[in-house]
mmJSON file of the N, C-alpha and C atoms, coordinates in Angstrom:
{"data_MODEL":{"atom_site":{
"group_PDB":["ATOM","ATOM","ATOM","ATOM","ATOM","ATOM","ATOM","ATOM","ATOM","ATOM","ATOM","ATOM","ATOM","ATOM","ATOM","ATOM","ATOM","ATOM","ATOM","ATOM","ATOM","ATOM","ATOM","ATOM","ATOM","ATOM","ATOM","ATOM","ATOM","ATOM","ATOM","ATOM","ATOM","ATOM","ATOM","ATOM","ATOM","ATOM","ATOM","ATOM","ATOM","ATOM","ATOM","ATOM","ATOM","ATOM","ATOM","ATOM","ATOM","ATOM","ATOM","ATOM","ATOM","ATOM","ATOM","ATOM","ATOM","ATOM","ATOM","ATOM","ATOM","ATOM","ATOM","ATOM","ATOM","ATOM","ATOM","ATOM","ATOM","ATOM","ATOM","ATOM","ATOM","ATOM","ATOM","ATOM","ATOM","ATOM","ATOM","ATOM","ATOM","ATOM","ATOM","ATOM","ATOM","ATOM","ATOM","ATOM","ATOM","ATOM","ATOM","ATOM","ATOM","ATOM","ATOM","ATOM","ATOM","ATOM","ATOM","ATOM","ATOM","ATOM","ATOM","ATOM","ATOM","ATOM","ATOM","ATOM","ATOM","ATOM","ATOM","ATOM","ATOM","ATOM","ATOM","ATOM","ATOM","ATOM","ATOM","ATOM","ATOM","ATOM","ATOM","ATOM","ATOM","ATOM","ATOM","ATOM","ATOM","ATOM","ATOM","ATOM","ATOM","ATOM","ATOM","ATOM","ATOM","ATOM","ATOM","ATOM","ATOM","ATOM","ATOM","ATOM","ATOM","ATOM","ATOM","ATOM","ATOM","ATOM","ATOM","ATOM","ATOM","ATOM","ATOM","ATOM","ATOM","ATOM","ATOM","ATOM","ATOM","ATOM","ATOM","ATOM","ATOM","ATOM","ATOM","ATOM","ATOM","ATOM","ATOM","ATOM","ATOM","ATOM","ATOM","ATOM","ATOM","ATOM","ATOM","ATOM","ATOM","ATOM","ATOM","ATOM","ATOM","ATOM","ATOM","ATOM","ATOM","ATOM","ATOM","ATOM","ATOM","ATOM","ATOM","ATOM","ATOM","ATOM","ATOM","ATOM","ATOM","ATOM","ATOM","ATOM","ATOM","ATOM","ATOM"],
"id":[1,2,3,4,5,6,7,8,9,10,11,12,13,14,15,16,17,18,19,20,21,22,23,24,25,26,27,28,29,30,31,32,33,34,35,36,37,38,39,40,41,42,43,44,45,46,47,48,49,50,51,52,53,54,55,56,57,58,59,60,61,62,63,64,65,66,67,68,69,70,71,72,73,74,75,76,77,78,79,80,81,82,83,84,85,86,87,88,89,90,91,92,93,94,95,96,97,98,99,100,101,102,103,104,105,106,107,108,109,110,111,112,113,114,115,116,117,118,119,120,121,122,123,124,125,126,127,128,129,130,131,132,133,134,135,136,137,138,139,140,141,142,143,144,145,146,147,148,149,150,151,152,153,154,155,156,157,158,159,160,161,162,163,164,165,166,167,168,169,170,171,172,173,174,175,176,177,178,179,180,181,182,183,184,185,186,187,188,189,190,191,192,193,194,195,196,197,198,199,200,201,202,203,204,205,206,207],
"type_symbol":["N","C","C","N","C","C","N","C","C","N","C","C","N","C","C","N","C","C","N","C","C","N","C","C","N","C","C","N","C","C","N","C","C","N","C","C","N","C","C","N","C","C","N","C","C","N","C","C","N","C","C","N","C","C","N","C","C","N","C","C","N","C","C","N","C","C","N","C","C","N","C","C","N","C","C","N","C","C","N","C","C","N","C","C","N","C","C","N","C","C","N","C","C","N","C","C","N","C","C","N","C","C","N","C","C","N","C","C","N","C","C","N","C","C","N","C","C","N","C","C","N","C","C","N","C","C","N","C","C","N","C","C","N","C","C","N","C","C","N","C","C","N","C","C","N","C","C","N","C","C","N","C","C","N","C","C","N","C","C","N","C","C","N","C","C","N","C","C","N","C","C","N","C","C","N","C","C","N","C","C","N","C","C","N","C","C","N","C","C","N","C","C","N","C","C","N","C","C","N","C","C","N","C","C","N","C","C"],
"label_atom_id":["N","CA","C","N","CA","C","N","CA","C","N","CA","C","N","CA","C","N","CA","C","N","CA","C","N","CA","C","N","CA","C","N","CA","C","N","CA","C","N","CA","C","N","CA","C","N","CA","C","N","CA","C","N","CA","C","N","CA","C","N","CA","C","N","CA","C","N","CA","C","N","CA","C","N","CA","C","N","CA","C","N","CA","C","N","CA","C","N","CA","C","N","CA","C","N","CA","C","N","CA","C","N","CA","C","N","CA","C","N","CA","C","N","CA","C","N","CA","C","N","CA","C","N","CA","C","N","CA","C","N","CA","C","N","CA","C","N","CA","C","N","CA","C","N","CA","C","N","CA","C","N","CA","C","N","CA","C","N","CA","C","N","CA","C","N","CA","C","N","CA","C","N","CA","C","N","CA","C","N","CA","C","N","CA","C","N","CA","C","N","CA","C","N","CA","C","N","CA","C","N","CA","C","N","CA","C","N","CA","C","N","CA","C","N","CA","C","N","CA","C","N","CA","C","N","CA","C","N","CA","C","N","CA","C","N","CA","C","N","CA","C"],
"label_alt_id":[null,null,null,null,null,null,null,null,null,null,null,null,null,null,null,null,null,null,null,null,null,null,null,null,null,null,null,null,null,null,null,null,null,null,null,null,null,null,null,null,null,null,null,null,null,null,null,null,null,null,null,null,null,null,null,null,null,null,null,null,null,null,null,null,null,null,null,null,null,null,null,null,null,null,null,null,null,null,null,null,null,null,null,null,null,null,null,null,null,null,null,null,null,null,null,null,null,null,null,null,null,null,null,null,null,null,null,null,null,null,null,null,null,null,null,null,null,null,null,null,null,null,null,null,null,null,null,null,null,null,null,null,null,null,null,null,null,null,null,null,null,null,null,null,null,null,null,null,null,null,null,null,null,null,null,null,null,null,null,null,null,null,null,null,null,null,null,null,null,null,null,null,null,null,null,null,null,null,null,null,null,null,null,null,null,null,null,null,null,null,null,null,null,null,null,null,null,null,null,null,null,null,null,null,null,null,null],
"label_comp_id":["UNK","UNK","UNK","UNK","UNK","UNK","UNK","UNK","UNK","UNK","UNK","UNK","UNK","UNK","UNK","UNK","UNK","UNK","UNK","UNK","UNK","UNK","UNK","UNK","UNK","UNK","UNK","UNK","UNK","UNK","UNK","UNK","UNK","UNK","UNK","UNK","UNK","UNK","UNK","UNK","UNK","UNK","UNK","UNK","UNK","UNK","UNK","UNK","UNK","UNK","UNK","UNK","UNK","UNK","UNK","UNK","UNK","UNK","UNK","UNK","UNK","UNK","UNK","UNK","UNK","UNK","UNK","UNK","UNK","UNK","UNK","UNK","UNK","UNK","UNK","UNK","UNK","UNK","UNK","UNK","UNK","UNK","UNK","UNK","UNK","UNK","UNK","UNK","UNK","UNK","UNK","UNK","UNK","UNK","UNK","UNK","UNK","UNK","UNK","UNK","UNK","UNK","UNK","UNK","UNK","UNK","UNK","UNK","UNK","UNK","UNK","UNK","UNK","UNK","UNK","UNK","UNK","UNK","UNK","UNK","UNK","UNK","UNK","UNK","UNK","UNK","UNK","UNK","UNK","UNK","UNK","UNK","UNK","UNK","UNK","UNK","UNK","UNK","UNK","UNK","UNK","UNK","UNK","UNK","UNK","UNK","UNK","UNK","UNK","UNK","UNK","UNK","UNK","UNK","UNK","UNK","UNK","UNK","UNK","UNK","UNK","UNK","UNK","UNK","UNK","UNK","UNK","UNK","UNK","UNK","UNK","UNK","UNK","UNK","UNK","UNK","UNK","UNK","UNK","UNK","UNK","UNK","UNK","UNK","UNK","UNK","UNK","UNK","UNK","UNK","UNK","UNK","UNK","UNK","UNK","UNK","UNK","UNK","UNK","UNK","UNK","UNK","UNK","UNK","UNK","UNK","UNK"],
"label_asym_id":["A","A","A","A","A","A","A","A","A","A","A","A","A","A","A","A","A","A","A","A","A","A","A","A","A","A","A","A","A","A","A","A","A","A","A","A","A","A","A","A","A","A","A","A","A","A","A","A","A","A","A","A","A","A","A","A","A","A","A","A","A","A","A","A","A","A","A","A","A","A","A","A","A","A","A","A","A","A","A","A","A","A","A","A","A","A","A","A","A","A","A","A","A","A","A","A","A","A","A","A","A","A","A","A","A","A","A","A","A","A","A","A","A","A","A","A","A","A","A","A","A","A","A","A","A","A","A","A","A","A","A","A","A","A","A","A","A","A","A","A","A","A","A","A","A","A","A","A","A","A","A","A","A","A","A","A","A","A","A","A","A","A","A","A","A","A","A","A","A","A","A","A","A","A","A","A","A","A","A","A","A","A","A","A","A","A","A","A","A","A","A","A","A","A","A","A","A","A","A","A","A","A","A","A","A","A","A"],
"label_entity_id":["1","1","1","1","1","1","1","1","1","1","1","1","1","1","1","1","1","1","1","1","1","1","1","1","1","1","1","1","1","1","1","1","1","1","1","1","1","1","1","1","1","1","1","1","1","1","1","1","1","1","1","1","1","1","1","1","1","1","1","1","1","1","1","1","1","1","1","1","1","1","1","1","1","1","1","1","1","1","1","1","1","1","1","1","1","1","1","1","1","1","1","1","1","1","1","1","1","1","1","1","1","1","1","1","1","1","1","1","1","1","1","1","1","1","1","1","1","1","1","1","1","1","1","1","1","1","1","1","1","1","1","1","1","1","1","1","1","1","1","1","1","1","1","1","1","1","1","1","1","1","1","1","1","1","1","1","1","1","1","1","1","1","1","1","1","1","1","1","1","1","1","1","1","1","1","1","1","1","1","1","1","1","1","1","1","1","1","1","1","1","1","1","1","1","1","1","1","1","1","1","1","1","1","1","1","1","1"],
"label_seq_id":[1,1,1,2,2,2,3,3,3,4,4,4,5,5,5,6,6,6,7,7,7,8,8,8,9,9,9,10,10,10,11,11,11,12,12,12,13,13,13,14,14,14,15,15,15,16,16,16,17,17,17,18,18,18,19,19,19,20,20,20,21,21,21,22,22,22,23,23,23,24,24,24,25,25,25,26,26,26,27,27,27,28,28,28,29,29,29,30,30,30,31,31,31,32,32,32,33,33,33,34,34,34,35,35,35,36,36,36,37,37,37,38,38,38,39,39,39,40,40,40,41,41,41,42,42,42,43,43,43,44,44,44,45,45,45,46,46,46,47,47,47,48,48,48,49,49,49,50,50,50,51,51,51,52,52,52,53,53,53,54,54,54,55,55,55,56,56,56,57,57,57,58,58,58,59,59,59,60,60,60,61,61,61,62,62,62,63,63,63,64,64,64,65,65,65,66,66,66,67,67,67,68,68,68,69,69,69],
"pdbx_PDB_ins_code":[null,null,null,null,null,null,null,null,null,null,null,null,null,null,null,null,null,null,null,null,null,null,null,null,null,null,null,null,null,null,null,null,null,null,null,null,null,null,null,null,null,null,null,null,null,null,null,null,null,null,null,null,null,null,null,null,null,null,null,null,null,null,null,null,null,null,null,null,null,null,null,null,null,null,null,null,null,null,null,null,null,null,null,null,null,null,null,null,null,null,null,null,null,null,null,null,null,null,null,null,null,null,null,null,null,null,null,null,null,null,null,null,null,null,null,null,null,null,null,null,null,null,null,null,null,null,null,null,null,null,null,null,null,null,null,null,null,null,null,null,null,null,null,null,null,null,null,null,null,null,null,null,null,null,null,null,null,null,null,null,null,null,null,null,null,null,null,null,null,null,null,null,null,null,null,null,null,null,null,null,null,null,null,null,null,null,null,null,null,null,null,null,null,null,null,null,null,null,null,null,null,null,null,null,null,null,null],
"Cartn_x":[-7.886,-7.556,-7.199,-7.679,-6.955,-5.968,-5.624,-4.037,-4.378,-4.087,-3.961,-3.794,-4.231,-4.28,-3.025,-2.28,-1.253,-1.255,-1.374,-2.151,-1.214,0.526,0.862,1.126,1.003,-0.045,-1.227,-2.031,-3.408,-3.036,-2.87,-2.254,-1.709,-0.612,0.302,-0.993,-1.886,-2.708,-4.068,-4.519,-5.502,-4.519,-3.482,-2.834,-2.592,-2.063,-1.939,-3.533,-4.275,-5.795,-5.863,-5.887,-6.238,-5.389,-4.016,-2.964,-3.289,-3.671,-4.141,-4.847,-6.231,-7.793,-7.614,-6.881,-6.71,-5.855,-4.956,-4.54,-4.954,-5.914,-7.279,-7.992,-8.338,-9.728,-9.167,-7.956,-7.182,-7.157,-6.46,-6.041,-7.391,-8.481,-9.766,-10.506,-9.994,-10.856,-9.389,-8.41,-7.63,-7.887,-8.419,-8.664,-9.827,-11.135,-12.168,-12.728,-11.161,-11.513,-12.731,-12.382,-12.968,-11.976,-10.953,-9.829,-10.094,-10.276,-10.384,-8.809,-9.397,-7.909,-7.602,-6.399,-5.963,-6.116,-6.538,-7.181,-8.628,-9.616,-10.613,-10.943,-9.76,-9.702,-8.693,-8.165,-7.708,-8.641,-9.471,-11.173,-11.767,-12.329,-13.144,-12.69,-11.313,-10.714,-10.494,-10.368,-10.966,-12.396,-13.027,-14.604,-14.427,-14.068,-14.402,-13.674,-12.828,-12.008,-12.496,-12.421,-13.961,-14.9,-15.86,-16.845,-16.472,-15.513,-15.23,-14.888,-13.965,-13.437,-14.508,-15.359,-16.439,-17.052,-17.485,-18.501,-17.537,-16.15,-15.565,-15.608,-15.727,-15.652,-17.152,-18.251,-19.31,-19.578,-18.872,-19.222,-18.306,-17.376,-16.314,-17.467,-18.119,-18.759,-19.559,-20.674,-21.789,-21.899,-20.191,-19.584,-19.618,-18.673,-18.347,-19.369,-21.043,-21.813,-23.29,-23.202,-23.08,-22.654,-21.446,-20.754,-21.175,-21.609,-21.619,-22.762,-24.184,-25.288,-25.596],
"Cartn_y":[24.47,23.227,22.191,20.717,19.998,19.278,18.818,17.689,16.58,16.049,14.837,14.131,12.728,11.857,11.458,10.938,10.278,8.952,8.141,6.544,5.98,5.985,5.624,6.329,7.422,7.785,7.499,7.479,6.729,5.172,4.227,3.164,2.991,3.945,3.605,4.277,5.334,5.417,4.304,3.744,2.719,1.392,1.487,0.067,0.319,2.072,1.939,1.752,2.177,2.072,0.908,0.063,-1.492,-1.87,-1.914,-2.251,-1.958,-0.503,-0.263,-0.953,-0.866,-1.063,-3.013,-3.493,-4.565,-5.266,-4.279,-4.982,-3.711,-3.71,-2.933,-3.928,-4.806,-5.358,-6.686,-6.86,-8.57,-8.238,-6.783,-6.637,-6.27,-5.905,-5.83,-7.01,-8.09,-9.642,-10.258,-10.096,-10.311,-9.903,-8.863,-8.113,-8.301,-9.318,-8.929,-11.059,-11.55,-13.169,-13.862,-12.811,-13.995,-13.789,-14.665,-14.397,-14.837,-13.889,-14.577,-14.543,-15.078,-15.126,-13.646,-14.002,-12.847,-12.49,-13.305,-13.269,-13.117,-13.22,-13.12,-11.746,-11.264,-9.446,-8.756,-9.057,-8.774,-8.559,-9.757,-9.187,-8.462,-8.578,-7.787,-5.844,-6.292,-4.43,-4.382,-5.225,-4.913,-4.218,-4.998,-4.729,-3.596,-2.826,-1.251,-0.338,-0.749,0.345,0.78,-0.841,-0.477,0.267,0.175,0.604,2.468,2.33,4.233,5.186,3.977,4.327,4.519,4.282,4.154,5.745,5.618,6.829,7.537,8.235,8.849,9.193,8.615,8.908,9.534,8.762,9.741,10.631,11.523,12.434,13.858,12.789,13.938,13.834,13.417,13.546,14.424,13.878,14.888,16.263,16.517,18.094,18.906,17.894,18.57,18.651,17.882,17.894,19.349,19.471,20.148,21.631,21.985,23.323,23.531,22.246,22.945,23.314,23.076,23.372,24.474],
"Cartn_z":[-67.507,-68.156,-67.085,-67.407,-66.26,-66.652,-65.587,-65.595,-66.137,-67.03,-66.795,-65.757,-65.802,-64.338,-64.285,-63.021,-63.251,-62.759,-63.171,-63.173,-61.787,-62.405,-60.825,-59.256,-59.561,-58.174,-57.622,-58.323,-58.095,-58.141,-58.569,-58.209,-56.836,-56.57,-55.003,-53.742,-54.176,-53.259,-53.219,-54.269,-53.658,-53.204,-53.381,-52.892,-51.285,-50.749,-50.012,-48.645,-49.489,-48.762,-48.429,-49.403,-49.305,-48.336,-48.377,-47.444,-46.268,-46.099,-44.505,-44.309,-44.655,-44.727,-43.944,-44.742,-44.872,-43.265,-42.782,-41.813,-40.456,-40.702,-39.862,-39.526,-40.458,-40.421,-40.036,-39.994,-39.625,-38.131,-37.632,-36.25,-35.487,-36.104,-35.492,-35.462,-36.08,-35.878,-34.593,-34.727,-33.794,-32.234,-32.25,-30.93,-30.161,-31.255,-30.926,-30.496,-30.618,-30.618,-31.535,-32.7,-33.643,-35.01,-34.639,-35.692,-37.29,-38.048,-39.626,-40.24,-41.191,-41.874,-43.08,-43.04,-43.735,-44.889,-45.889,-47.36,-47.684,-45.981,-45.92,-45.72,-44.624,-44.404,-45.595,-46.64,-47.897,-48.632,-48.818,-50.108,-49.554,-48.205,-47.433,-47.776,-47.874,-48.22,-49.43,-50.596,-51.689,-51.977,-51.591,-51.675,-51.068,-50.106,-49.951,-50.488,-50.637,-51.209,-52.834,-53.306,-54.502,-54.685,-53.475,-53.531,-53.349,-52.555,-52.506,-53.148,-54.052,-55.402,-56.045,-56.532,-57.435,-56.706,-55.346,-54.819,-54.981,-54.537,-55.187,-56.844,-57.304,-58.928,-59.316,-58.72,-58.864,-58.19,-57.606,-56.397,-57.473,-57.732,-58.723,-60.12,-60.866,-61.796,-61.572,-60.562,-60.14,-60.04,-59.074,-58.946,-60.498,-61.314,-62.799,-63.535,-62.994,-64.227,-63.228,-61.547,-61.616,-61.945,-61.898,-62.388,-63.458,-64.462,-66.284,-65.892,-64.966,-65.43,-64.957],
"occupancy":[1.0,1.0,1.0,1.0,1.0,1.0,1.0,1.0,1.0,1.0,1.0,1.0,1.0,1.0,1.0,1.0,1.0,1.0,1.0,1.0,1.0,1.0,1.0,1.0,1.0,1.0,1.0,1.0,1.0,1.0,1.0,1.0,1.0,1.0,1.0,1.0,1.0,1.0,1.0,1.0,1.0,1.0,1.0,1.0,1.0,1.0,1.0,1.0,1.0,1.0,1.0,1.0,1.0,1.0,1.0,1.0,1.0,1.0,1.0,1.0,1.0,1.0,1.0,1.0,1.0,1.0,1.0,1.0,1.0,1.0,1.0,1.0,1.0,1.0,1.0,1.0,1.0,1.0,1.0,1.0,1.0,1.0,1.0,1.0,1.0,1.0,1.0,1.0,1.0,1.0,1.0,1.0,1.0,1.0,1.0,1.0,1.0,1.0,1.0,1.0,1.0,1.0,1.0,1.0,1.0,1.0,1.0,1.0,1.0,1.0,1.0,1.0,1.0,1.0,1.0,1.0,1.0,1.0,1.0,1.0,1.0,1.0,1.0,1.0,1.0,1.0,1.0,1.0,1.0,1.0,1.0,1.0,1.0,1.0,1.0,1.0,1.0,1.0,1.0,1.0,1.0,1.0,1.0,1.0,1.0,1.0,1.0,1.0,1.0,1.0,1.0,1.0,1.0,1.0,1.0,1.0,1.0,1.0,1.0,1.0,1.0,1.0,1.0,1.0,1.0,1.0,1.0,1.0,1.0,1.0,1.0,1.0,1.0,1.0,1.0,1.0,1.0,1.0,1.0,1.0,1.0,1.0,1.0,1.0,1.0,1.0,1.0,1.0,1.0,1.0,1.0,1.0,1.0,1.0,1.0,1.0,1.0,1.0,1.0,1.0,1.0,1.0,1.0,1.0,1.0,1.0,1.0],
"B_iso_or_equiv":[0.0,0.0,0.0,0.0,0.0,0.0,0.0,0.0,0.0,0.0,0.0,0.0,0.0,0.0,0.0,0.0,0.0,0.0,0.0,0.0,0.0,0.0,0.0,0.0,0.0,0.0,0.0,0.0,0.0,0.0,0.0,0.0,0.0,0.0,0.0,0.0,0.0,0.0,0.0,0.0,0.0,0.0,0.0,0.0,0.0,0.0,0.0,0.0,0.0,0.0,0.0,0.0,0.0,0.0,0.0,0.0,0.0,0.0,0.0,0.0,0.0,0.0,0.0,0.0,0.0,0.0,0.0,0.0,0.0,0.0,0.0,0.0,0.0,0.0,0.0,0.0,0.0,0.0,0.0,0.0,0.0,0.0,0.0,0.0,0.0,0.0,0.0,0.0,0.0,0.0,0.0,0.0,0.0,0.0,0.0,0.0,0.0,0.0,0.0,0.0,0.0,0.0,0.0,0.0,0.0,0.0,0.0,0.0,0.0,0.0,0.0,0.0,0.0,0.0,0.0,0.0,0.0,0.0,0.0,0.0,0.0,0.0,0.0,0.0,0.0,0.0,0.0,0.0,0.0,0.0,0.0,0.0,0.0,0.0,0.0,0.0,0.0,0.0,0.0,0.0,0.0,0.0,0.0,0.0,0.0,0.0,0.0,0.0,0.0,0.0,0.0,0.0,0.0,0.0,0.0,0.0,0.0,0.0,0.0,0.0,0.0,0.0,0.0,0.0,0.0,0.0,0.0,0.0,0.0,0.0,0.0,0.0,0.0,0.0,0.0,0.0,0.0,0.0,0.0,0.0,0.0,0.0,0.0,0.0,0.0,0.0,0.0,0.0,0.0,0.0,0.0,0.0,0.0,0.0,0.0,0.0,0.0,0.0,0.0,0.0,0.0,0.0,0.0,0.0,0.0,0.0,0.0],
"pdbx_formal_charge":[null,null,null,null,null,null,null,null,null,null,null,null,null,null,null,null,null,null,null,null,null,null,null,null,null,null,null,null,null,null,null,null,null,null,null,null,null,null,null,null,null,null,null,null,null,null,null,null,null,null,null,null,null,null,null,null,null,null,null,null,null,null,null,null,null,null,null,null,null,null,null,null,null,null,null,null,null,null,null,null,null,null,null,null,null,null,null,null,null,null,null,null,null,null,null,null,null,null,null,null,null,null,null,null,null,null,null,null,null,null,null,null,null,null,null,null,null,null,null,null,null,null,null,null,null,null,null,null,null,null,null,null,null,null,null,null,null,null,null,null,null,null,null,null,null,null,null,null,null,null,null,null,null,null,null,null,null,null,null,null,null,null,null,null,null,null,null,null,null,null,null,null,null,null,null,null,null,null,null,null,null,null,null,null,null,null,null,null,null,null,null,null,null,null,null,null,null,null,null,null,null,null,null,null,null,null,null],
"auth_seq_id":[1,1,1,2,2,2,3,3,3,4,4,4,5,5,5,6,6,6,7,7,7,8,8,8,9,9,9,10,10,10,11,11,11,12,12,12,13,13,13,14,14,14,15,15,15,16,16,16,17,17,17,18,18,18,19,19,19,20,20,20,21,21,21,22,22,22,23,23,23,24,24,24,25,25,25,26,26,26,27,27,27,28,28,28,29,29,29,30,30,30,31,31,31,32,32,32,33,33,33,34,34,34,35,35,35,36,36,36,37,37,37,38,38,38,39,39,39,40,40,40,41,41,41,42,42,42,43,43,43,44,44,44,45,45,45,46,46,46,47,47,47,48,48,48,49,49,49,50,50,50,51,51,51,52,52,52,53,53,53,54,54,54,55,55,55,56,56,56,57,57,57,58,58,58,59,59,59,60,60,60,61,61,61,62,62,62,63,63,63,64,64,64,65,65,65,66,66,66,67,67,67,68,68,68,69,69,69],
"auth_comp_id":["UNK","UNK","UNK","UNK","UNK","UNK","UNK","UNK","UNK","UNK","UNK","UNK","UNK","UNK","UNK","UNK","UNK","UNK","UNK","UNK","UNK","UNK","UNK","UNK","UNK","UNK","UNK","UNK","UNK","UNK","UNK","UNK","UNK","UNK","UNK","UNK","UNK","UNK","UNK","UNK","UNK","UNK","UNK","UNK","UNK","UNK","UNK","UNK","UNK","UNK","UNK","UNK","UNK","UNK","UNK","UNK","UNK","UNK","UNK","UNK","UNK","UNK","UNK","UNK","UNK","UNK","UNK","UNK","UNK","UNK","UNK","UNK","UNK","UNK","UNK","UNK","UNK","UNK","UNK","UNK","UNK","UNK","UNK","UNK","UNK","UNK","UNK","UNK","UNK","UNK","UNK","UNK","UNK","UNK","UNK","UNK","UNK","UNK","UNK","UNK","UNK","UNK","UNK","UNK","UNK","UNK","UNK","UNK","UNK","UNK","UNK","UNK","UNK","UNK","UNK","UNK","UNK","UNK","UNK","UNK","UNK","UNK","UNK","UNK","UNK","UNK","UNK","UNK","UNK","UNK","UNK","UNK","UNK","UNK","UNK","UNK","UNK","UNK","UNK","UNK","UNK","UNK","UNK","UNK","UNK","UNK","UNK","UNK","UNK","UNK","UNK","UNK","UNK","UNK","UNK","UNK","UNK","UNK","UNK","UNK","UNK","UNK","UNK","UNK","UNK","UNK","UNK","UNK","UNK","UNK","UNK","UNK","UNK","UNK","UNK","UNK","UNK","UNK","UNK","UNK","UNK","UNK","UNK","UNK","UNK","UNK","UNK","UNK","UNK","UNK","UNK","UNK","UNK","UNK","UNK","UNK","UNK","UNK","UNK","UNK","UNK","UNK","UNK","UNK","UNK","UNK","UNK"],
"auth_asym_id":["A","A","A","A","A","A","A","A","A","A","A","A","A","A","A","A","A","A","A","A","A","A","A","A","A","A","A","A","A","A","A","A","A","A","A","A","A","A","A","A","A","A","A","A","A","A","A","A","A","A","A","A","A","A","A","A","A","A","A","A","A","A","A","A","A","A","A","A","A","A","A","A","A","A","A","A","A","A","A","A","A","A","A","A","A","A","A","A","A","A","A","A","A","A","A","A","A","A","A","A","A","A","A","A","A","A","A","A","A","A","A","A","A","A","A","A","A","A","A","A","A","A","A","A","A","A","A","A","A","A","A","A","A","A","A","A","A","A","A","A","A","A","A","A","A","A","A","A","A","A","A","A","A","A","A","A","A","A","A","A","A","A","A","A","A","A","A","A","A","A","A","A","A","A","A","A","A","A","A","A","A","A","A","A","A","A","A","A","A","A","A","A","A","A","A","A","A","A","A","A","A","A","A","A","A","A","A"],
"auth_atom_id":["N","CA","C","N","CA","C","N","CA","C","N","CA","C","N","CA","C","N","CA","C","N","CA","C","N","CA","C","N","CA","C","N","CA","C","N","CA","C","N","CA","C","N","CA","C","N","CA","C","N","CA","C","N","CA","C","N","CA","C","N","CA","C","N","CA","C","N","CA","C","N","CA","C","N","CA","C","N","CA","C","N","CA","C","N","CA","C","N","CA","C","N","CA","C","N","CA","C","N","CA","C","N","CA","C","N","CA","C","N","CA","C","N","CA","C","N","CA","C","N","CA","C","N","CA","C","N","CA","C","N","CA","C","N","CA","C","N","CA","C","N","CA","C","N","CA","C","N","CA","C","N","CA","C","N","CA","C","N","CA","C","N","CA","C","N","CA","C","N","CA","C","N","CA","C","N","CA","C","N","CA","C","N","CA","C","N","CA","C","N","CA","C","N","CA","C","N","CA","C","N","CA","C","N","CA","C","N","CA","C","N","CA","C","N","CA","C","N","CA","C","N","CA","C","N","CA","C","N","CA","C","N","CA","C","N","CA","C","N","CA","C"],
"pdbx_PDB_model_num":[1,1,1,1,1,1,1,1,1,1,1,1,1,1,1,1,1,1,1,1,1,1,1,1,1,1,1,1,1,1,1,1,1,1,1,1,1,1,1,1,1,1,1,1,1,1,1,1,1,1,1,1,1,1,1,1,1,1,1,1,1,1,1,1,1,1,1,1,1,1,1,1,1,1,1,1,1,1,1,1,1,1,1,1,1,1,1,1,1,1,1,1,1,1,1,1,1,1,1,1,1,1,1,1,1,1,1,1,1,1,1,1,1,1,1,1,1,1,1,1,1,1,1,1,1,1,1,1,1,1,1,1,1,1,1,1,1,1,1,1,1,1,1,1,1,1,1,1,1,1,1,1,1,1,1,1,1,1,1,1,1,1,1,1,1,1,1,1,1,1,1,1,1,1,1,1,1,1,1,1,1,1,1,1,1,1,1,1,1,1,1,1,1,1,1,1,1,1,1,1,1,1,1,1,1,1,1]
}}}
């Protein structure tokens, strides 16, 4: 049987992705002299963390729709 999800765990872990992700991608335009701004490297880590979230979720589908077959 499975667990139920627990929404704010999953919540505090994609926030903390983004959070990293996000001042990754500020201190890597910092380092590299082409400084963007910080709301520009904020969406920029939306948009992936999105996108992983999502390949994550089908990777976990695929597995479960493997096993039934």
């Amino acid at each position: 049987m499975t667990r139920p999800r627990f929404w704010p765990h999953e919540i505090r872990s994609v926030s903390l992705w983004w959070t990293t992700l996000t001042l990754i991608l500020w201190l890597l335009s910092r380092t590299t002299s082409q400084p963007t701004g910080f709301l520009r490297c904020a969406a920029s880590a939306a948009l992936l963390v999105t996108v992983g979230e999502i390949g994550d979720w089908l990777r976990r589908r695929w597995r479960a729709y493997r096993r039934r077959s």
